[in-house]
MDAnalysis code that builds the backbone (N, CA, C; Angstrom):
import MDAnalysis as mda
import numpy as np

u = mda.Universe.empty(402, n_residues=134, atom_resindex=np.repeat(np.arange(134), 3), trajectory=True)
u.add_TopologyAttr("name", ["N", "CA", "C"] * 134)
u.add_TopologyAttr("resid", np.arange(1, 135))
u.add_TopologyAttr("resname", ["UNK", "UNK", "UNK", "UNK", "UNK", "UNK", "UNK", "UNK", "UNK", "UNK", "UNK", "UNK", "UNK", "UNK", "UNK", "UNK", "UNK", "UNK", "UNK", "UNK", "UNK", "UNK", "UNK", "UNK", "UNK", "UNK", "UNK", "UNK", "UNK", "UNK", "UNK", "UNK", "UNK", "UNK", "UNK", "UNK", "UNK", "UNK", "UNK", "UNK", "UNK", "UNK", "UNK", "UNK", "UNK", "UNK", "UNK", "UNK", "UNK", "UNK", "UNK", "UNK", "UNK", "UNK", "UNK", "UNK", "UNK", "UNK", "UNK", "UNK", "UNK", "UNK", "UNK", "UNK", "UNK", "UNK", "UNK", "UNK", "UNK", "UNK", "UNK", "UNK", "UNK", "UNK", "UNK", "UNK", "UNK", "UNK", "UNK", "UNK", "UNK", "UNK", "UNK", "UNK", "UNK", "UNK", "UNK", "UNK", "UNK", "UNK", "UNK", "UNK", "UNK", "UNK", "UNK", "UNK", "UNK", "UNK", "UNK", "UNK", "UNK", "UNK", "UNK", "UNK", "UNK", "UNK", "UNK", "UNK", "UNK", "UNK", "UNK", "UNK", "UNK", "UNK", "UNK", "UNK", "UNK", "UNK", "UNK", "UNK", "UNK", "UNK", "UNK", "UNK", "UNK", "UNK", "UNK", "UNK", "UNK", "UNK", "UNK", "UNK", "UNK", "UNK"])
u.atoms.positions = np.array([
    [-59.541, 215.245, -172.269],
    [-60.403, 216.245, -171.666],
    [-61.415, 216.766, -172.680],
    [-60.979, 216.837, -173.758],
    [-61.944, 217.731, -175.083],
    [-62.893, 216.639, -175.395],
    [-62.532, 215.482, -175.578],
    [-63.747, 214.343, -175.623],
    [-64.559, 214.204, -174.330],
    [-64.413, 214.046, -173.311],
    [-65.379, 214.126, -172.179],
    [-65.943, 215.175, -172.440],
    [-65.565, 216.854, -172.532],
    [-66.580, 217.569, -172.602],
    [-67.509, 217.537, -173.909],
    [-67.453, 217.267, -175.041],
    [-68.104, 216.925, -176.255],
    [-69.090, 215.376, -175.935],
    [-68.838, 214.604, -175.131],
    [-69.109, 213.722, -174.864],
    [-70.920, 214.235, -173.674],
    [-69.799, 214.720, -172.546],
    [-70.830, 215.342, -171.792],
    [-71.910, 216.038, -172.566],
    [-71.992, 217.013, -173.540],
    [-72.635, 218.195, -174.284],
    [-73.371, 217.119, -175.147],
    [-72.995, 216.286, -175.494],
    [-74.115, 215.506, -176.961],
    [-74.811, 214.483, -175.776],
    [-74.596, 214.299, -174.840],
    [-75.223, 213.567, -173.370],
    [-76.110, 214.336, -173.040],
    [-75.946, 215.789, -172.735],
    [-76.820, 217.101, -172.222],
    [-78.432, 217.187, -173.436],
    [-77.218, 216.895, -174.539],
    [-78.565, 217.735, -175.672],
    [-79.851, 215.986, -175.836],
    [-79.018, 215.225, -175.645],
    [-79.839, 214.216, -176.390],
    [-81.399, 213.855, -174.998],
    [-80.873, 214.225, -173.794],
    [-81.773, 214.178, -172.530],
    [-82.431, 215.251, -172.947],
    [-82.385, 216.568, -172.929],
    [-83.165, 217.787, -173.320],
    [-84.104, 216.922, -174.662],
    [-83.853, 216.442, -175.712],
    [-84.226, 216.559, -176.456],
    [-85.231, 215.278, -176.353],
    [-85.449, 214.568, -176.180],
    [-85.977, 212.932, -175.179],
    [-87.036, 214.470, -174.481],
    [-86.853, 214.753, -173.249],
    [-87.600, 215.902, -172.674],
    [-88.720, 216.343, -173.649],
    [-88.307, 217.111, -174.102],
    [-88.682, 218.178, -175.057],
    [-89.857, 217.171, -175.785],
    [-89.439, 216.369, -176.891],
    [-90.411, 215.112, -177.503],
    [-91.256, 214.141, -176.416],
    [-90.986, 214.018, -175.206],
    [-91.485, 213.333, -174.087],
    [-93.164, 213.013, -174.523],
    [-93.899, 213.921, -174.583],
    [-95.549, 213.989, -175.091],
    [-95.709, 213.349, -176.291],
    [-94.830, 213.330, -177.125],
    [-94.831, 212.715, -178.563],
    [-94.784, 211.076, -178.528],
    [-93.700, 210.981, -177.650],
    [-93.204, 210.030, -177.632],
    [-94.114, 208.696, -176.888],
    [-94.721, 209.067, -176.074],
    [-95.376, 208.384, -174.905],
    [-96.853, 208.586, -175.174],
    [-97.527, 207.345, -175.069],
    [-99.102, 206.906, -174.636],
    [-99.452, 207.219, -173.290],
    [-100.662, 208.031, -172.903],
    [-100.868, 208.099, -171.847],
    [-102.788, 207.811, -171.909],
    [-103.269, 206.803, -171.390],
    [-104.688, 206.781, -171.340],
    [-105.394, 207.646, -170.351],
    [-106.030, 208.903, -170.312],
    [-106.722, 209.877, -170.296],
    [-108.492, 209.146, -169.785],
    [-108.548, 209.069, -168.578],
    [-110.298, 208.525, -168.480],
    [-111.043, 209.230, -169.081],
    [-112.166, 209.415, -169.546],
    [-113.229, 210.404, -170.549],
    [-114.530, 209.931, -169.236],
    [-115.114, 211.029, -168.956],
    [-115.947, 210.688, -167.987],
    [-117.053, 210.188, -168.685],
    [-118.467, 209.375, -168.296],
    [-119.178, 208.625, -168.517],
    [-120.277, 209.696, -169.537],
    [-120.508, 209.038, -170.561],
    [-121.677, 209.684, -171.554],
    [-120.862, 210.289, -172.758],
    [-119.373, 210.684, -172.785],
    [-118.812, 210.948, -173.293],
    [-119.013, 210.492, -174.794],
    [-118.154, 211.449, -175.718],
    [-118.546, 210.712, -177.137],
    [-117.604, 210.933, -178.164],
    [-117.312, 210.400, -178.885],
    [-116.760, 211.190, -180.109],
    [-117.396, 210.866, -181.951],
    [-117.915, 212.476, -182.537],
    [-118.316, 212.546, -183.784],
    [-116.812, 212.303, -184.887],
    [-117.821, 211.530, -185.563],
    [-116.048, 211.427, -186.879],
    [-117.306, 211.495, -187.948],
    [-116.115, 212.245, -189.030],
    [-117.001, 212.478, -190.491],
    [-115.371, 212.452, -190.836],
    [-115.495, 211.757, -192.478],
    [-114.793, 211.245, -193.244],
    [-114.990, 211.456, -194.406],
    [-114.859, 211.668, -195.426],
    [-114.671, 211.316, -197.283],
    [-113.864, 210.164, -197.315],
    [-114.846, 209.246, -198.155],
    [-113.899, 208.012, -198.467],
    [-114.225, 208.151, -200.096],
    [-112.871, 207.687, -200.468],
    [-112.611, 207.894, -202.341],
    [-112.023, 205.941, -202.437],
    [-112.432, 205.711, -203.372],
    [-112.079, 204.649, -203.649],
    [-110.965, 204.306, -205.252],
    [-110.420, 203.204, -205.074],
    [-109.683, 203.670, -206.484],
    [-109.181, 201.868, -206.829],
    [-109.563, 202.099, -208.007],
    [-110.035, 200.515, -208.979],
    [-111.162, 200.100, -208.252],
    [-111.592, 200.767, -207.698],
    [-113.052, 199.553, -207.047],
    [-113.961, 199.983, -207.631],
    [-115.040, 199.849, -207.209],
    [-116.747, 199.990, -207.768],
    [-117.290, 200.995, -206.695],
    [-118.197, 202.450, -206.919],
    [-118.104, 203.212, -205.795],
    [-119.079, 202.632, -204.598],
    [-120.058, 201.828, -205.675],
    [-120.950, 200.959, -205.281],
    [-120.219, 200.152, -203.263],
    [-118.933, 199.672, -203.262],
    [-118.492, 199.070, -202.134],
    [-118.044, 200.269, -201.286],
    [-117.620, 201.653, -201.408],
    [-117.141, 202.607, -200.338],
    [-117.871, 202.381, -199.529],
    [-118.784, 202.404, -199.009],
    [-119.515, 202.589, -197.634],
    [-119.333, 201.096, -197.064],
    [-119.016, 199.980, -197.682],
    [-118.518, 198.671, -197.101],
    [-117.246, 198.784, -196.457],
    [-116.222, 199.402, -197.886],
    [-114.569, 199.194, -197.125],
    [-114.440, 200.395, -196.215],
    [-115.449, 201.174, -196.347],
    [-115.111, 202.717, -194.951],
    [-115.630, 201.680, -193.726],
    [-116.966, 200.764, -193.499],
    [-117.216, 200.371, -191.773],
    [-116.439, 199.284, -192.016],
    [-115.655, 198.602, -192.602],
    [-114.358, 197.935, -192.551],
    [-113.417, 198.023, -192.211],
    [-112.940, 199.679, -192.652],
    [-111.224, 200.015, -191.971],
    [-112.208, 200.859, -190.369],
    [-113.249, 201.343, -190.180],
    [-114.139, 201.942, -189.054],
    [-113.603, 201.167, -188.007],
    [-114.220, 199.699, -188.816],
    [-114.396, 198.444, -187.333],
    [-112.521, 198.476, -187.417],
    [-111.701, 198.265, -187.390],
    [-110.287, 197.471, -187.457],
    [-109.912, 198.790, -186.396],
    [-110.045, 199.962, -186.965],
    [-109.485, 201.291, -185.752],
    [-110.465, 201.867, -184.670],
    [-111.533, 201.064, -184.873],
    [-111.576, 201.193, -183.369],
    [-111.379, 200.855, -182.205],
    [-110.914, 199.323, -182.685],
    [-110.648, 198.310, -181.803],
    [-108.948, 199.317, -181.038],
    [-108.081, 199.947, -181.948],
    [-106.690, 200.290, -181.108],
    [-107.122, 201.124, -180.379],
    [-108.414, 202.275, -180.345],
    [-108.745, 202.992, -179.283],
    [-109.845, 203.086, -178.367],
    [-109.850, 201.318, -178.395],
    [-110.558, 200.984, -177.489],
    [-111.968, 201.605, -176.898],
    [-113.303, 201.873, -178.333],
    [-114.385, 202.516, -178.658],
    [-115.323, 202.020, -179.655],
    [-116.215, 201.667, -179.265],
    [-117.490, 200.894, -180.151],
    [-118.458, 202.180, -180.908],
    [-118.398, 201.491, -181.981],
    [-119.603, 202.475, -183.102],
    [-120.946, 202.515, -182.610],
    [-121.102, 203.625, -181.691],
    [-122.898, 203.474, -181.607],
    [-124.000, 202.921, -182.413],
    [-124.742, 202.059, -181.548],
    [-125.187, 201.405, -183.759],
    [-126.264, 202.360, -184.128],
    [-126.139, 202.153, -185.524],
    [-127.411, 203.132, -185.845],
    [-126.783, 204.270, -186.102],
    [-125.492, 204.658, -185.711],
    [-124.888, 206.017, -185.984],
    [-123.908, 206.317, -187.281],
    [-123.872, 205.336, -188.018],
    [-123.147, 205.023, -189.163],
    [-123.916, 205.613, -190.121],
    [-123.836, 206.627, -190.655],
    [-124.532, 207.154, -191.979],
    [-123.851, 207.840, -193.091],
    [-124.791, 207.663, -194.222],
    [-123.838, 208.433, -195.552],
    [-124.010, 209.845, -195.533],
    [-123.638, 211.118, -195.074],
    [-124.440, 212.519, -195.285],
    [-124.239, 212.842, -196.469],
    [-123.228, 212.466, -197.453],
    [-122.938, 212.909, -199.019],
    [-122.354, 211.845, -199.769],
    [-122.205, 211.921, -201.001],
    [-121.471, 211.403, -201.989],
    [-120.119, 210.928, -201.273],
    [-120.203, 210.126, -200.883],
    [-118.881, 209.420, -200.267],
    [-118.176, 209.910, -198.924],
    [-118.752, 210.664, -198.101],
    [-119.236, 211.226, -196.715],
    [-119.855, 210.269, -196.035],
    [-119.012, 209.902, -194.782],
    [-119.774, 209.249, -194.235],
    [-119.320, 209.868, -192.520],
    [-120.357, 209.909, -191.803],
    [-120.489, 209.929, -190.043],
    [-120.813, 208.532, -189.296],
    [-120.349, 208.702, -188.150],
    [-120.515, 207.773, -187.205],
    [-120.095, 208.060, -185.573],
    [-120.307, 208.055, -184.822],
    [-120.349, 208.428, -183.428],
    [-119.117, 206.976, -182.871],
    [-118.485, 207.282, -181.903],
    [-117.456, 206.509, -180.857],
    [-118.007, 206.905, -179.593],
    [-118.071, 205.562, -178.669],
    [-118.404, 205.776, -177.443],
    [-117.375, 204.579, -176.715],
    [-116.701, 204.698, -175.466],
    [-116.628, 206.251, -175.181],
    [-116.086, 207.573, -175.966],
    [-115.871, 209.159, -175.065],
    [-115.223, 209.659, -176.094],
    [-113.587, 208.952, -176.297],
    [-112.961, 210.103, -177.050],
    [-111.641, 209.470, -177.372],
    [-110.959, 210.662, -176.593],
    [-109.920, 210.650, -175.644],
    [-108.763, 211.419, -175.679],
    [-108.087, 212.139, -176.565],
    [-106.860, 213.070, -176.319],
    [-105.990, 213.868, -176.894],
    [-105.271, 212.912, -178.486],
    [-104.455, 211.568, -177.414],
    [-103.763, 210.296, -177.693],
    [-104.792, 209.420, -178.958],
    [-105.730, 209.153, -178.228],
    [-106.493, 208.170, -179.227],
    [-107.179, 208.880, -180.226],
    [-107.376, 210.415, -180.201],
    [-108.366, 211.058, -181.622],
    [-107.111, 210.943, -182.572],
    [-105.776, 210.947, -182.078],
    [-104.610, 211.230, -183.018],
    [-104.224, 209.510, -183.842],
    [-104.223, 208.645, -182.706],
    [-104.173, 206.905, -183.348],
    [-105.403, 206.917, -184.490],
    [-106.897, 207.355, -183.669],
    [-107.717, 206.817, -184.945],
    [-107.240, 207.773, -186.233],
    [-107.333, 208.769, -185.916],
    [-107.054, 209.531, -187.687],
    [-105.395, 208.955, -187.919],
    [-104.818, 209.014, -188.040],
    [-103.650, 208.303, -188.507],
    [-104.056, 206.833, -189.025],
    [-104.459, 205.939, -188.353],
    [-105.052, 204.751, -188.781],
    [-106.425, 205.012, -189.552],
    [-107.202, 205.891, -189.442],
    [-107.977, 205.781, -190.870],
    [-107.843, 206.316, -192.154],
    [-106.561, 207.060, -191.833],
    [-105.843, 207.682, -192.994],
    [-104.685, 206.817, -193.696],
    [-104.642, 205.268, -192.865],
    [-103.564, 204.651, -193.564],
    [-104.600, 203.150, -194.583],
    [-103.415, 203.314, -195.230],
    [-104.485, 202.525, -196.123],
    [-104.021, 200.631, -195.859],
    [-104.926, 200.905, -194.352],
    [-105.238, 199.036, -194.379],
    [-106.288, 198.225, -195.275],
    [-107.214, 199.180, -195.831],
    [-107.922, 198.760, -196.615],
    [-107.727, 198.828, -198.028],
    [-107.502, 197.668, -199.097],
    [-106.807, 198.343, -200.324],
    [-107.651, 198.742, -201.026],
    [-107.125, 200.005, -201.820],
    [-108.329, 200.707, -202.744],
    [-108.803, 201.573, -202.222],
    [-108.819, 201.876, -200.795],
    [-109.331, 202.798, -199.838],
    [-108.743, 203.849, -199.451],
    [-109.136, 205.428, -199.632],
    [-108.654, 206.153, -198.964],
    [-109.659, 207.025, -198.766],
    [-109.073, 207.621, -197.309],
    [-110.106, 208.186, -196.403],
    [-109.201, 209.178, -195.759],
    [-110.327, 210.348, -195.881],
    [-109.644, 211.332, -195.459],
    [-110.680, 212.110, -193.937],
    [-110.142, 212.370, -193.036],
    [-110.543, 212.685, -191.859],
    [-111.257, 214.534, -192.107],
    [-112.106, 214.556, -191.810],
    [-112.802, 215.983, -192.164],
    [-113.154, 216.625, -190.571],
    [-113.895, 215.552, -189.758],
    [-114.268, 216.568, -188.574],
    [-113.680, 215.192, -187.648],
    [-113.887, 215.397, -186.197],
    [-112.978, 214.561, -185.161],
    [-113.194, 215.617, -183.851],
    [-114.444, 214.936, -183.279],
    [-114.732, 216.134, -181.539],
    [-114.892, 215.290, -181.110],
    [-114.776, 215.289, -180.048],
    [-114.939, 214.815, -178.929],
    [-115.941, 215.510, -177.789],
    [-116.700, 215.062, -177.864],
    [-118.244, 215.989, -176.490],
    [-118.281, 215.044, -174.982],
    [-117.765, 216.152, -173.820],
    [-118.206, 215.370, -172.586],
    [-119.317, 215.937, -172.255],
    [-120.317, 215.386, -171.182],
    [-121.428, 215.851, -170.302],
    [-121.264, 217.393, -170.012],
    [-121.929, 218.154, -170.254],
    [-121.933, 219.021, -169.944],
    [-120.997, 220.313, -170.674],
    [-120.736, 219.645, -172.041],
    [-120.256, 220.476, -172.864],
    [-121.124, 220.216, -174.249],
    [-121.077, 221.552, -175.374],
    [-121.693, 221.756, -176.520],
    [-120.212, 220.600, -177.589],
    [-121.275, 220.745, -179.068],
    [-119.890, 220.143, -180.046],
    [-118.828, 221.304, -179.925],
    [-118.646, 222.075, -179.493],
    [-117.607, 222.882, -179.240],
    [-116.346, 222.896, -178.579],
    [-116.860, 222.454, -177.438],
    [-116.053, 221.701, -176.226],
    [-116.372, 222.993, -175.231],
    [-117.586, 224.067, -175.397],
    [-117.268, 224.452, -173.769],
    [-118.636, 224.419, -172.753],
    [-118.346, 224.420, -171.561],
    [-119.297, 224.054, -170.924],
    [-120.681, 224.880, -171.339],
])
């Protein structure tokens, strides 16, 4: 009897807790209505390389993560604003789900020598400011 109920209770907590993480746990693709966008600004630092290549290995690891959230680099929107600062626009925008895949993936270092650190990350629909309100 004392094992069924201990049994039952670590059965109870582990469903609550599955629950509870449910959003974490799970991909959900989110439509972004049409015109949509998303701004990314980055610092990329390089290390044993030449600083001369950062702006190569940053639209290098760019192109590889955008492809998982399924979003093309506006062309022409790729620029340096500082000393190892760089912007670039995603179209469409990105969701809740996918602003969180790309910064995680441009913060991991598929590129060697490369690290990049995520600074800004919005997302603008029609009819909203870079703010997000209408």
């Amino acid at each position: 009897m004392k094992r069924a109920v201990v049994g039952l209770i670590a059965a109870v907590v582990a469903v609550v807790g599955v629950v509870l993480l449910r959003s974490e746990l799970m991909t959900v693709d989110v439509a972004q209505p049409e015109g949509s966008y998303t701004d990314v600004v980055v610092a990329a630092a390089t290390v044993r390389e030449d600083p001369s290549v950062r702006e190569e290995m940053t639209r290098g690891l760019v192109s590889a993560c955008r492809l998982l959230v399924n979003a093309d680099v506006v062309e022409d929107s790729f620029l340096q604003t500082g000393d190892g600062v760089f912007a670039f626009r995603l179209r469409p925008g990105l969701d809740e789900f996918d602003r969180r895949e790309l910064r995680g993936c441009l913060r991991d270092l598929r590129v060697q020598h490369l690290l990049l650190d995520v600074r800004e990350l919005t997302t603008v629909a029609p009819g909203e400011d870079a703010g997000g309100r209408p």
